[in-house]
N, CA, C and O atoms as a Tripos MOL2 file, in Angstrom:
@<TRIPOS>MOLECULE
protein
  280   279    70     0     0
PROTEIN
NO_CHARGES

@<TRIPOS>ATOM
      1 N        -115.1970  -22.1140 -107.5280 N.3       1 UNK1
      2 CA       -115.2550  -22.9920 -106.3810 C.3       1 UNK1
      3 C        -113.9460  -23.7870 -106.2910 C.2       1 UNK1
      4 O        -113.5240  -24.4640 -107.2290 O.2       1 UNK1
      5 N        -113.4040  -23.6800 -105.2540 N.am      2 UNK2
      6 CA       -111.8570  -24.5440 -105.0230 C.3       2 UNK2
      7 C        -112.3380  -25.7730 -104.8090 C.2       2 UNK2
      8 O        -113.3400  -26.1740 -104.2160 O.2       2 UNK2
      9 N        -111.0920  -26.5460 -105.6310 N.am      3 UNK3
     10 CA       -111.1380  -27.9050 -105.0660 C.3       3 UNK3
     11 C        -111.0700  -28.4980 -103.7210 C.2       3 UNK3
     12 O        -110.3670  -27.7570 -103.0330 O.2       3 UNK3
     13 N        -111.5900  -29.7460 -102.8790 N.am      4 UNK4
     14 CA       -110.6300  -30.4310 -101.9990 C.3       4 UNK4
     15 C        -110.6400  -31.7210 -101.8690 C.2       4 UNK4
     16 O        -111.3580  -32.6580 -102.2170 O.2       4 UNK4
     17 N        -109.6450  -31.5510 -101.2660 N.am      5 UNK5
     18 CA       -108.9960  -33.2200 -101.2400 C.3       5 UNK5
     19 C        -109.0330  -33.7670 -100.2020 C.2       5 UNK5
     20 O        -108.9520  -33.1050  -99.1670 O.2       5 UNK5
     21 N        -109.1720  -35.1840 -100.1800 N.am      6 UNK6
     22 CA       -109.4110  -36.1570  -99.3230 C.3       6 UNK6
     23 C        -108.2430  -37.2490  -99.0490 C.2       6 UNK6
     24 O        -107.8600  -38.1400  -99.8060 O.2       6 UNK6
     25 N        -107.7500  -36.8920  -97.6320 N.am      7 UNK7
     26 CA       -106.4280  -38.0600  -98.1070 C.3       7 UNK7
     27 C        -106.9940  -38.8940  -97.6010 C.2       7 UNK7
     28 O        -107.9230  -38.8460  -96.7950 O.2       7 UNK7
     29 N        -106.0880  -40.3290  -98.3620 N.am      8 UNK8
     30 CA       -106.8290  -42.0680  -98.0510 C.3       8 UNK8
     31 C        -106.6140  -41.8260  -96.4750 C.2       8 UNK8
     32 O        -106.0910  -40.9730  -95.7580 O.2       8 UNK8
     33 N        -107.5010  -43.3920  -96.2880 N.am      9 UNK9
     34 CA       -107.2530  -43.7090  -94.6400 C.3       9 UNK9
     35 C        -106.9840  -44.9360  -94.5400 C.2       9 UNK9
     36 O        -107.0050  -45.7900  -95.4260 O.2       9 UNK9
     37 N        -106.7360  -45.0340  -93.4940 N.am     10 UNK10
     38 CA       -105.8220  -46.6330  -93.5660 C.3      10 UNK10
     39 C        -106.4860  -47.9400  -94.1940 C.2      10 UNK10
     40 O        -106.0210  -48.8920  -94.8210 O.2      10 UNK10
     41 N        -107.8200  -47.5760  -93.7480 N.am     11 UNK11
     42 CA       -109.4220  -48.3940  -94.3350 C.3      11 UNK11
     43 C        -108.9500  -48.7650  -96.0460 C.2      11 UNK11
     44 O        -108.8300  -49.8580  -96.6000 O.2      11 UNK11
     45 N        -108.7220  -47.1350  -96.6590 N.am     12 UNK12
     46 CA       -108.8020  -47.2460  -97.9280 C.3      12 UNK12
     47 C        -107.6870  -47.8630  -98.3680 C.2      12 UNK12
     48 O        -107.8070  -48.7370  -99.2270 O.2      12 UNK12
     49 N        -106.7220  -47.6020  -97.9850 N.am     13 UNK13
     50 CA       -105.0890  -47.7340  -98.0480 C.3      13 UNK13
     51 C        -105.3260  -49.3970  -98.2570 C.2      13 UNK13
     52 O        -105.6390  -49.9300  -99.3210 O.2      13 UNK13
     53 N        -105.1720  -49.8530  -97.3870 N.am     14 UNK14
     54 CA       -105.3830  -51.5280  -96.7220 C.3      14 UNK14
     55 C        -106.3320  -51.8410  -98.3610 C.2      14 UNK14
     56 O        -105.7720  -52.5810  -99.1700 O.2      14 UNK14
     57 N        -107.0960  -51.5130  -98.5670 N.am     15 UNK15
     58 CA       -108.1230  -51.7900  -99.5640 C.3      15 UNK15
     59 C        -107.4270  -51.5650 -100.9040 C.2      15 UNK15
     60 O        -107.6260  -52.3110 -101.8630 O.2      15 UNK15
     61 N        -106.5990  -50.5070 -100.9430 N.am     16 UNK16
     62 CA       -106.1280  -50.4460 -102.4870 C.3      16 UNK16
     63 C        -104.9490  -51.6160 -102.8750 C.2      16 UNK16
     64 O        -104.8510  -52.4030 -103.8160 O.2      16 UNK16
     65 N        -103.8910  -51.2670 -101.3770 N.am     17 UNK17
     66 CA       -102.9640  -52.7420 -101.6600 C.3      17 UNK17
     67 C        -103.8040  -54.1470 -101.8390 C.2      17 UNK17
     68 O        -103.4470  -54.7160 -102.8710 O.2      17 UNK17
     69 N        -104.3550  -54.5340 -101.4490 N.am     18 UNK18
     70 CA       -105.3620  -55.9950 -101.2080 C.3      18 UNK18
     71 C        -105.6480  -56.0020 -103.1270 C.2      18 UNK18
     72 O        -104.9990  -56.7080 -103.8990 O.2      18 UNK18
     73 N        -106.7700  -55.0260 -103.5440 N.am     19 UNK19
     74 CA       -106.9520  -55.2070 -104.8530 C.3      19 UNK19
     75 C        -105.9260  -54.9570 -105.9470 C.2      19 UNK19
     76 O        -106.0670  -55.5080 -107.0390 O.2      19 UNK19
     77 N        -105.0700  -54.2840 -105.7420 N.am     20 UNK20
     78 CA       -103.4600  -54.2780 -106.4930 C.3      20 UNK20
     79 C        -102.9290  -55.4060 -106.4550 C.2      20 UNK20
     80 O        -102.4810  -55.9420 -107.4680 O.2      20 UNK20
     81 N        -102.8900  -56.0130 -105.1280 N.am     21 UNK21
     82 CA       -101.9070  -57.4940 -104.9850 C.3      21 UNK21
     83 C        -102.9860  -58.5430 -105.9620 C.2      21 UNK21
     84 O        -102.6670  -59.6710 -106.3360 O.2      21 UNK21
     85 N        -104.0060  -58.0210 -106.1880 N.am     22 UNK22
     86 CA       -105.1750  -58.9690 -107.3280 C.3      22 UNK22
     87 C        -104.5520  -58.6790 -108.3570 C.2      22 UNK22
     88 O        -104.9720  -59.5950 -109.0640 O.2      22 UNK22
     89 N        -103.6510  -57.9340 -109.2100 N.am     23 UNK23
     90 CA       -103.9040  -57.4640 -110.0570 C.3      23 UNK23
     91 C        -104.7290  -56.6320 -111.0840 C.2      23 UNK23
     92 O        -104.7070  -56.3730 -112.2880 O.2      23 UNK23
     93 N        -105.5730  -56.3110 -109.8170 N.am     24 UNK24
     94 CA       -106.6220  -55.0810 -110.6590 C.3      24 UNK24
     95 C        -106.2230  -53.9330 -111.1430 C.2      24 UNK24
     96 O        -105.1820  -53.4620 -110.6860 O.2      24 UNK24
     97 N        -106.9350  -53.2280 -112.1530 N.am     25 UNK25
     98 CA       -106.4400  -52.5830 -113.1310 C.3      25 UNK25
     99 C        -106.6180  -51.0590 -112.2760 C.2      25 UNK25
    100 O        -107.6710  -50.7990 -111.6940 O.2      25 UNK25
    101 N        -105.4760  -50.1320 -112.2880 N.am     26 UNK26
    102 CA       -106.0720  -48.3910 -111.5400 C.3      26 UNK26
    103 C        -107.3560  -48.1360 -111.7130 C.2      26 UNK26
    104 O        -107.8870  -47.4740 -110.8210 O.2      26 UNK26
    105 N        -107.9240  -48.4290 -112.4920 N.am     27 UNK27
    106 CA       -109.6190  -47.7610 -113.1310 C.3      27 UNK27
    107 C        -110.2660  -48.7670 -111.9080 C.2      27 UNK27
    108 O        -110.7030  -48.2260 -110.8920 O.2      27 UNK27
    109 N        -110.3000  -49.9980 -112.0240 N.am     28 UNK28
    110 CA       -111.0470  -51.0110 -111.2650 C.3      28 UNK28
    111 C        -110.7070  -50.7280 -109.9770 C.2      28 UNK28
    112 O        -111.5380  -51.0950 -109.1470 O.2      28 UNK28
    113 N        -109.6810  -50.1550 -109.5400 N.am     29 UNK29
    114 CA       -109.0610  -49.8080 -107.6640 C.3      29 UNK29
    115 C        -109.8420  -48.6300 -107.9820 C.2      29 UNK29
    116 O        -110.9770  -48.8350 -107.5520 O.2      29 UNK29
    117 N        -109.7540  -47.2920 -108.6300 N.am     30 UNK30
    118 CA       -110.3860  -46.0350 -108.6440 C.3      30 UNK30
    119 C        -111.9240  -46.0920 -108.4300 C.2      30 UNK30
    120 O        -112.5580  -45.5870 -107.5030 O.2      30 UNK30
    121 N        -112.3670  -46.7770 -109.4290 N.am     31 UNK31
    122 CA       -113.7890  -46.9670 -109.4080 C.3      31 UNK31
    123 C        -114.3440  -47.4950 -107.8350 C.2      31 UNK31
    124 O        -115.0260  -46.7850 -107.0950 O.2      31 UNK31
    125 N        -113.8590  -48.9890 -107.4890 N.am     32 UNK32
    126 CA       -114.1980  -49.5120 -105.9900 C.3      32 UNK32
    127 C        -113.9960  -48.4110 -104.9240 C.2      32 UNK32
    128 O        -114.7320  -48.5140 -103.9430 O.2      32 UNK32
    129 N        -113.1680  -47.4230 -104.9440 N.am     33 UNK33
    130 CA       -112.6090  -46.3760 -103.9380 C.3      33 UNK33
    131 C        -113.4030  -45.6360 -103.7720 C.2      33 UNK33
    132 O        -113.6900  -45.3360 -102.6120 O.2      33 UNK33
    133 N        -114.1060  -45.0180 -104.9090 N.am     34 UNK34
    134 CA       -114.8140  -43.5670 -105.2460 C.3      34 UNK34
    135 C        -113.2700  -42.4950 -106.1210 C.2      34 UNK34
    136 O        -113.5640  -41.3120 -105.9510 O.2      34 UNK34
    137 N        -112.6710  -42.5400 -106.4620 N.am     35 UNK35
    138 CA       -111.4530  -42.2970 -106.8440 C.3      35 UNK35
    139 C        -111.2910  -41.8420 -107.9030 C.2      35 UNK35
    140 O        -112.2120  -41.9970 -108.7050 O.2      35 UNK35
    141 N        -110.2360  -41.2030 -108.2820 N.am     36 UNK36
    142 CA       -110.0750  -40.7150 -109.4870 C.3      36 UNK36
    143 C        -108.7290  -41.8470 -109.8750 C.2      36 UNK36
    144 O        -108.0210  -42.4140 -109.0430 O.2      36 UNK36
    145 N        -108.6350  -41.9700 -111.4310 N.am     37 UNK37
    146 CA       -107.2140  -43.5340 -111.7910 C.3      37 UNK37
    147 C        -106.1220  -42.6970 -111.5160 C.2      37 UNK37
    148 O        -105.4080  -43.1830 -110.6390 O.2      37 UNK37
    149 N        -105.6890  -41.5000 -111.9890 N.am     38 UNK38
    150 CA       -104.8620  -40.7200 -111.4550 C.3      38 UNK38
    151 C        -104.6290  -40.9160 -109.6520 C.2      38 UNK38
    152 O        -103.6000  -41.4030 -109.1840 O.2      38 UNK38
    153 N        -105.2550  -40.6580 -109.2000 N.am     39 UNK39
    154 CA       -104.8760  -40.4060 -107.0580 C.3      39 UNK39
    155 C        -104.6110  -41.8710 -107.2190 C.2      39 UNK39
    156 O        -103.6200  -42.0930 -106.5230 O.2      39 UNK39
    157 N        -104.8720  -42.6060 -107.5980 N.am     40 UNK40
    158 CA       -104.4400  -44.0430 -107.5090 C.3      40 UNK40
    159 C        -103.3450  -44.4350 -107.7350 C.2      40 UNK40
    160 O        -102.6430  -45.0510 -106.9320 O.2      40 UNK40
    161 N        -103.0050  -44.0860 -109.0330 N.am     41 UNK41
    162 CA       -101.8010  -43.9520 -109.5120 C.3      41 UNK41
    163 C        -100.6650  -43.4390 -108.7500 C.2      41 UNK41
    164 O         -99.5740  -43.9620 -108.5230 O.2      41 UNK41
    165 N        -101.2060  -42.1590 -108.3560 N.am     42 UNK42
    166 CA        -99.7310  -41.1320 -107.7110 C.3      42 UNK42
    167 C         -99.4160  -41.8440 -106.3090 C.2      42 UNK42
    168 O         -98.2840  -42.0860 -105.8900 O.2      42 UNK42
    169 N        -101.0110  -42.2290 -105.4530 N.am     43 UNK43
    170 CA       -100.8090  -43.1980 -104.2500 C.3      43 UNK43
    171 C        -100.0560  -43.8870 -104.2750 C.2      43 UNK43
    172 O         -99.1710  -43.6120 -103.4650 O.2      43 UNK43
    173 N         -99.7910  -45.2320 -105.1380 N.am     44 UNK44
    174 CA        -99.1080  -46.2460 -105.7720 C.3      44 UNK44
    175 C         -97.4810  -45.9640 -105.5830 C.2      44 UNK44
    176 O         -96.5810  -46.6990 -105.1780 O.2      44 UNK44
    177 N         -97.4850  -44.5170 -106.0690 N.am     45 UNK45
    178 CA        -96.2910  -44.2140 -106.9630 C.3      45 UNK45
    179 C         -95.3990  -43.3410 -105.4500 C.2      45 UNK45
    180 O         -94.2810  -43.4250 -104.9400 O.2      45 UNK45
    181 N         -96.1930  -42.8360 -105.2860 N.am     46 UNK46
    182 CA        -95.3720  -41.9680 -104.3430 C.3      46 UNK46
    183 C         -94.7650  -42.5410 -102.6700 C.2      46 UNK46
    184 O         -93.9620  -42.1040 -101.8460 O.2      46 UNK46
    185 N         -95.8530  -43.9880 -102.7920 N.am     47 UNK47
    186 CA        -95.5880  -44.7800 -101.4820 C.3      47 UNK47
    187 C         -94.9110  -45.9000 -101.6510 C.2      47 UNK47
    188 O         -95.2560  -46.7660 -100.8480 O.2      47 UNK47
    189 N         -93.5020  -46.4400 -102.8960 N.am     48 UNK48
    190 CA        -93.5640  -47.4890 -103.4500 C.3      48 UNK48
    191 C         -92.4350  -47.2400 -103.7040 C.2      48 UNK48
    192 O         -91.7440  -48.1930 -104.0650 O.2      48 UNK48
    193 N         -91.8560  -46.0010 -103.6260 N.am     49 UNK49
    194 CA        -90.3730  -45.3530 -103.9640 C.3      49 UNK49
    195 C         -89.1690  -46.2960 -102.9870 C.2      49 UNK49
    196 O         -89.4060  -46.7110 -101.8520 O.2      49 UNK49
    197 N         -88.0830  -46.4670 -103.6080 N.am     50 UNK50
    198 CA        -87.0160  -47.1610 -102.8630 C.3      50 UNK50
    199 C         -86.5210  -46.2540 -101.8650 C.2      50 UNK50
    200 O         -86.9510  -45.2020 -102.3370 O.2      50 UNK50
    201 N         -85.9100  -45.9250 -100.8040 N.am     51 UNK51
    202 CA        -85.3110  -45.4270  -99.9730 C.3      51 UNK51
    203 C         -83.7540  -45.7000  -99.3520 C.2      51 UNK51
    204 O         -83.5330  -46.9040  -99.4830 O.2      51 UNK51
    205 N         -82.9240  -45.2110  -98.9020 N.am     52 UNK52
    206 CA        -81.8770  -45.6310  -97.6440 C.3      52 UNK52
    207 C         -82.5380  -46.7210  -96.9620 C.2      52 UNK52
    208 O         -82.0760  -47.8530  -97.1090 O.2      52 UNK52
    209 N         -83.5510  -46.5370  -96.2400 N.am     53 UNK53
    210 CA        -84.3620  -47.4020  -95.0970 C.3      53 UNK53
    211 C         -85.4890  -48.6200  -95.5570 C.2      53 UNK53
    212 O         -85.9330  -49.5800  -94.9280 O.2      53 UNK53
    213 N         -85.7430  -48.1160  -96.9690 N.am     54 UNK54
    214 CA        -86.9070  -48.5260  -97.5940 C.3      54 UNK54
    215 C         -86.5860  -49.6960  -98.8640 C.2      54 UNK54
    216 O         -86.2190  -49.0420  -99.8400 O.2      54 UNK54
    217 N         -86.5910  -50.8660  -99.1250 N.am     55 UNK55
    218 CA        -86.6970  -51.7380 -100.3320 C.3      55 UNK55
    219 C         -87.8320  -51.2970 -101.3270 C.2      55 UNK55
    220 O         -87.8300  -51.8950 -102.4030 O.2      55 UNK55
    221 N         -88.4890  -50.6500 -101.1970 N.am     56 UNK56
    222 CA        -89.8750  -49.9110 -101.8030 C.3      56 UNK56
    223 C         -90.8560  -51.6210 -101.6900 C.2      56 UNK56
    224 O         -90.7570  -52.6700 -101.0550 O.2      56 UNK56
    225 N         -91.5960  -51.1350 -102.5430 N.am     57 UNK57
    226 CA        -92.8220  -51.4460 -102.8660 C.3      57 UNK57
    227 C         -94.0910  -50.4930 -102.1650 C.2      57 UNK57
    228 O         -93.7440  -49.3610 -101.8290 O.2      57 UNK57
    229 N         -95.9170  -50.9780 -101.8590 N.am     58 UNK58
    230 CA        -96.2750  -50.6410 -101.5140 C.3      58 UNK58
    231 C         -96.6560  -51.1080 -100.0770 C.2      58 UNK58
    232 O         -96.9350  -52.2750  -99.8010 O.2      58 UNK58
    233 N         -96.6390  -50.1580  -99.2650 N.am     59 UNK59
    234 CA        -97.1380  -50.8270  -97.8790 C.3      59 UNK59
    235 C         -97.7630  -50.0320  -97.2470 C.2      59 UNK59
    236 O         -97.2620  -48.9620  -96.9020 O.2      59 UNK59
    237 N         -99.4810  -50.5190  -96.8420 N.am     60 UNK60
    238 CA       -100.5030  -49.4790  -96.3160 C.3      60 UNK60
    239 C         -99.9380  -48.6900  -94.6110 C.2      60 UNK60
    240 O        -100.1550  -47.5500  -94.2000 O.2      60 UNK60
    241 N         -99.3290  -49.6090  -94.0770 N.am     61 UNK61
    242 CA        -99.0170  -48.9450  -92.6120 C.3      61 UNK61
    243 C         -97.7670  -47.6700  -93.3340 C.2      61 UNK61
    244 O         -98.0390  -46.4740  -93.4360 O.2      61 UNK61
    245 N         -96.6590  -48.1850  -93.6860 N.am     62 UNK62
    246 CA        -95.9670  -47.6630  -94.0630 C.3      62 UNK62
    247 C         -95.9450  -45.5070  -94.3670 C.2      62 UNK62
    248 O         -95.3130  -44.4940  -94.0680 O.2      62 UNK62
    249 N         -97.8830  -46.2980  -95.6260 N.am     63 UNK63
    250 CA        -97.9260  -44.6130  -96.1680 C.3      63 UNK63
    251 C         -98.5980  -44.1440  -95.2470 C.2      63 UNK63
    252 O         -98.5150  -42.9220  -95.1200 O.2      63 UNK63
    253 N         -99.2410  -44.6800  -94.5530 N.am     64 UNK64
    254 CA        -99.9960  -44.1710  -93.2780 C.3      64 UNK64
    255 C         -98.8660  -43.4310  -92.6640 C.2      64 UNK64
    256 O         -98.7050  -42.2180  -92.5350 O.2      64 UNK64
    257 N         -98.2840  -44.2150  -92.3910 N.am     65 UNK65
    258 CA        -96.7320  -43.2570  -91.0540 C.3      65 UNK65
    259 C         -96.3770  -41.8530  -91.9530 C.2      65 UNK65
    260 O         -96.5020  -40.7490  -91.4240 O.2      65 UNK65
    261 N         -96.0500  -41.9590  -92.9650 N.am     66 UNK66
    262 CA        -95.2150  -40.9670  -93.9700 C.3      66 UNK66
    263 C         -96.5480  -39.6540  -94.0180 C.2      66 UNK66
    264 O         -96.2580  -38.4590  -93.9710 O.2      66 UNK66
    265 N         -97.6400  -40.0410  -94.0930 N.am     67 UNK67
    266 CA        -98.7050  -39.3540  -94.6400 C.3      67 UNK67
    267 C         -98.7270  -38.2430  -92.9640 C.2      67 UNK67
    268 O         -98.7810  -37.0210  -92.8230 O.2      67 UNK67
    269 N         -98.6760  -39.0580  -92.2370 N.am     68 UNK68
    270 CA        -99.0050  -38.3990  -90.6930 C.3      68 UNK68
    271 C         -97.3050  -37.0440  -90.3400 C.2      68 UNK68
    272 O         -97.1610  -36.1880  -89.4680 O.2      68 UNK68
    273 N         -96.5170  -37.4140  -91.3120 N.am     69 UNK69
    274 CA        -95.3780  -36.6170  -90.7030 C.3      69 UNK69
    275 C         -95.3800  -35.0090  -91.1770 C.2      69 UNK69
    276 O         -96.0340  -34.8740  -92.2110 O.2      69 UNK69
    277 N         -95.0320  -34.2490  -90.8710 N.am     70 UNK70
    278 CA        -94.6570  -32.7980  -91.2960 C.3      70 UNK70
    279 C         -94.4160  -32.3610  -92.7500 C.2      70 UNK70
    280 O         -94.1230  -31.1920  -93.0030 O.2      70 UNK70
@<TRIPOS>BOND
     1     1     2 1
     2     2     3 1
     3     3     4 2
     4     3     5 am
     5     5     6 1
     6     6     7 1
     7     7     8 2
     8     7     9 am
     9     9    10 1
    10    10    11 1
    11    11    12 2
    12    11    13 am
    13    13    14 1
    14    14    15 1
    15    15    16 2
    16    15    17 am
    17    17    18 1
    18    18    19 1
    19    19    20 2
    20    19    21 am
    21    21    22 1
    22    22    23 1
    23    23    24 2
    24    23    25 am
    25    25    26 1
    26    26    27 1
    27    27    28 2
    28    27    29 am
    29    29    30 1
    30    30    31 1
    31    31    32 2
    32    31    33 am
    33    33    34 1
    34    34    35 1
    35    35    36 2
    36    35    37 am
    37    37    38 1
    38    38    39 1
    39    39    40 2
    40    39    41 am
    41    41    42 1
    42    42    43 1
    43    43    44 2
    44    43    45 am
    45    45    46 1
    46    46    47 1
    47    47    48 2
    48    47    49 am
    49    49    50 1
    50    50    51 1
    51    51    52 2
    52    51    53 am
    53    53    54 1
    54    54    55 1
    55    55    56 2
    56    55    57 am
    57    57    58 1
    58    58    59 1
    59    59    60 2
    60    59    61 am
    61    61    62 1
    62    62    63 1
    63    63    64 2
    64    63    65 am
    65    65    66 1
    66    66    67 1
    67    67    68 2
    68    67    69 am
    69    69    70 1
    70    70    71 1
    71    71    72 2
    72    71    73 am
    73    73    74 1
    74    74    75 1
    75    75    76 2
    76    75    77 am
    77    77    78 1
    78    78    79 1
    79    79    80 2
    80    79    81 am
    81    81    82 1
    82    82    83 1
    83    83    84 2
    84    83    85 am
    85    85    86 1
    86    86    87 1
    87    87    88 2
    88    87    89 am
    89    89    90 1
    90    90    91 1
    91    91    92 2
    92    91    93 am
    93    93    94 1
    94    94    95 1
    95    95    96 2
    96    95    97 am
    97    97    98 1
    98    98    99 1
    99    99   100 2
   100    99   101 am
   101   101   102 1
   102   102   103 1
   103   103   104 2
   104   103   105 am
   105   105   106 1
   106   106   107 1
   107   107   108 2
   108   107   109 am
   109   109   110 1
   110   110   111 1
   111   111   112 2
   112   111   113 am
   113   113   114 1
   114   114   115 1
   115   115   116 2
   116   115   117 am
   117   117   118 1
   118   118   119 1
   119   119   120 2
   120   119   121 am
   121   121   122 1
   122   122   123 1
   123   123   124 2
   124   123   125 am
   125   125   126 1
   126   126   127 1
   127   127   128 2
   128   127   129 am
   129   129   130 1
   130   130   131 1
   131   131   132 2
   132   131   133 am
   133   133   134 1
   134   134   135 1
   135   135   136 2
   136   135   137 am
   137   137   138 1
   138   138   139 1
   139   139   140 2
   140   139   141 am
   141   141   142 1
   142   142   143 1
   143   143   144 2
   144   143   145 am
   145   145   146 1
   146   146   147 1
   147   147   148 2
   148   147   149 am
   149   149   150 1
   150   150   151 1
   151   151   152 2
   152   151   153 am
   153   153   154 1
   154   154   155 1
   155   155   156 2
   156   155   157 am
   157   157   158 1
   158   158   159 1
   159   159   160 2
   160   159   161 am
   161   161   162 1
   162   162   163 1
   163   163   164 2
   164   163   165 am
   165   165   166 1
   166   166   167 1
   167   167   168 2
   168   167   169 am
   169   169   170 1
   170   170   171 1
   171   171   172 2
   172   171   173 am
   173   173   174 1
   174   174   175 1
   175   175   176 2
   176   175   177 am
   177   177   178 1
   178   178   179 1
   179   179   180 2
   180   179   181 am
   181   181   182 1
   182   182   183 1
   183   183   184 2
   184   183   185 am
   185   185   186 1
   186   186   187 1
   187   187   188 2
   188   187   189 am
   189   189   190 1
   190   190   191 1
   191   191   192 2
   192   191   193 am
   193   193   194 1
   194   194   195 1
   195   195   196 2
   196   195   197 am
   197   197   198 1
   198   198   199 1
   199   199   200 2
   200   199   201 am
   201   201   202 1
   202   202   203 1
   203   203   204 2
   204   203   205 am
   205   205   206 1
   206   206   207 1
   207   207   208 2
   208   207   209 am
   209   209   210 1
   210   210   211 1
   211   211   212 2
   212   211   213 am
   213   213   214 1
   214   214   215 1
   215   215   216 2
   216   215   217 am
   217   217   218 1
   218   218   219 1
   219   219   220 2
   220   219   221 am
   221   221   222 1
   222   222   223 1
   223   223   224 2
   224   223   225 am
   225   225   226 1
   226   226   227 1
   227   227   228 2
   228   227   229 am
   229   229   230 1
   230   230   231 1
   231   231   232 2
   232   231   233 am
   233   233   234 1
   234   234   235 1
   235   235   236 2
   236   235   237 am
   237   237   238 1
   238   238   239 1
   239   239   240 2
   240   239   241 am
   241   241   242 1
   242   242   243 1
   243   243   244 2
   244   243   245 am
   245   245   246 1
   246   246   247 1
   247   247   248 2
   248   247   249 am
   249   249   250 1
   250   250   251 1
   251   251   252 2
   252   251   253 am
   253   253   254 1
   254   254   255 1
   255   255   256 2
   256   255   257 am
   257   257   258 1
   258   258   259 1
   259   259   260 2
   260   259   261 am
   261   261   262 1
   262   262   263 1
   263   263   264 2
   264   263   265 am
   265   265   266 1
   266   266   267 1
   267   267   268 2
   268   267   269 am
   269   269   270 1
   270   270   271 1
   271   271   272 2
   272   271   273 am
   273   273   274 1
   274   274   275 1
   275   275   276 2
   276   275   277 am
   277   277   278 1
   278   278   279 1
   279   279   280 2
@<TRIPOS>SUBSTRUCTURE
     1 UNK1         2 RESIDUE 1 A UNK
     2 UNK2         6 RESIDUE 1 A UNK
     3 UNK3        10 RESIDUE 1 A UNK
     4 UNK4        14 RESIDUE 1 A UNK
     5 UNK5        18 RESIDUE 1 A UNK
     6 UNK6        22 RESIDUE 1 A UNK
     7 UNK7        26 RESIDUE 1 A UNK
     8 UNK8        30 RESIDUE 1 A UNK
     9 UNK9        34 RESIDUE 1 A UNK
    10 UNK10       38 RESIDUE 1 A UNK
    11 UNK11       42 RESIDUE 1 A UNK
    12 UNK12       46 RESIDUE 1 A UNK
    13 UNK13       50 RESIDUE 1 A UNK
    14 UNK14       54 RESIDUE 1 A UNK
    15 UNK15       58 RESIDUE 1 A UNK
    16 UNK16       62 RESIDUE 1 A UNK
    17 UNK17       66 RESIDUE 1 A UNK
    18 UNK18       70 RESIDUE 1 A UNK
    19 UNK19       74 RESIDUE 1 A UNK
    20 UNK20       78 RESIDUE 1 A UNK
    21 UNK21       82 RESIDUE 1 A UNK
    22 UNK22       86 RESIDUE 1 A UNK
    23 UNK23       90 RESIDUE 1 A UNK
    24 UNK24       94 RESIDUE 1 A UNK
    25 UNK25       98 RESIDUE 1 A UNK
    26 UNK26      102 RESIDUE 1 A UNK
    27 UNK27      106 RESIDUE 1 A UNK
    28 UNK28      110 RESIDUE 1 A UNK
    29 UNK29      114 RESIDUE 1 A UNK
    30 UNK30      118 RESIDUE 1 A UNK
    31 UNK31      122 RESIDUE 1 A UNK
    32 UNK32      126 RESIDUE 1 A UNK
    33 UNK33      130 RESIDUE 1 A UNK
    34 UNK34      134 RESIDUE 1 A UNK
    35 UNK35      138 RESIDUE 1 A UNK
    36 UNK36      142 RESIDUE 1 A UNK
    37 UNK37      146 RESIDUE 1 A UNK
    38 UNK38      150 RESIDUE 1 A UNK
    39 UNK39      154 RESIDUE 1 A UNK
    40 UNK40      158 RESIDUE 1 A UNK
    41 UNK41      162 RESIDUE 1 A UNK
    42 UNK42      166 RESIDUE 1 A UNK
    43 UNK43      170 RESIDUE 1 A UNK
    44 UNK44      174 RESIDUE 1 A UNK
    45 UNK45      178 RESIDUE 1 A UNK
    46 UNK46      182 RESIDUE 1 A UNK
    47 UNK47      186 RESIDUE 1 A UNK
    48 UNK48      190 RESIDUE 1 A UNK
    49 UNK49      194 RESIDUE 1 A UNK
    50 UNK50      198 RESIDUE 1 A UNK
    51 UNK51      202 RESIDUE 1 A UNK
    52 UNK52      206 RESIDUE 1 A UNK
    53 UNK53      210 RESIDUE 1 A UNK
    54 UNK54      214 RESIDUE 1 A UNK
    55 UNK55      218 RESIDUE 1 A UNK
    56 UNK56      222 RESIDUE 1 A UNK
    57 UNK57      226 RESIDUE 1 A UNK
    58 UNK58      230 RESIDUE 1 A UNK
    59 UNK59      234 RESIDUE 1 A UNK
    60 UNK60      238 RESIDUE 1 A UNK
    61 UNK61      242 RESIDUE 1 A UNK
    62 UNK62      246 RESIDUE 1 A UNK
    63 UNK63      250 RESIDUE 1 A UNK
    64 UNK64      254 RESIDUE 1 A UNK
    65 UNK65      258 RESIDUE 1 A UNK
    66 UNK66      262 RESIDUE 1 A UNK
    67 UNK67      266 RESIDUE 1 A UNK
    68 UNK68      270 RESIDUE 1 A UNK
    69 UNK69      274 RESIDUE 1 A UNK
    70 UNK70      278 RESIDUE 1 A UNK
């Protein structure tokens, strides 16, 4: 049986920054999500990167835009 995946939505997105800016722990954001600490992690990681355009950190509109492109 293949896996599948579920990408966040802005709902969730909005929700993971909010409890991150708490300092909650990946397990405690994973768990509240339905989530695995890993997708949390890579979320975190992959939307948080510095850029030309970008100072990094995380920002829910932000991965929203990136997530919607080609």
């Amino acid at each position: 049986m293949a896996k599948t995946y579920k990408q966040f939505t802005l709902a969730e997105r909005i929700e993971l920054y909010r409890m991150h800016m708490e300092g909650r722990s990946m397990r405690a954001i994973a768990t509240a999500l339905g989530r695995s600490a890993s997708t949390i992690s890579r979320e975190l990681e992959r939307n948080s990167r510095t850029t030309n355009s970008w100072s990094g950190g995380y920002q829910p509109l932000r991965a929203e835009t990136l997530r919607a492109r080609p």
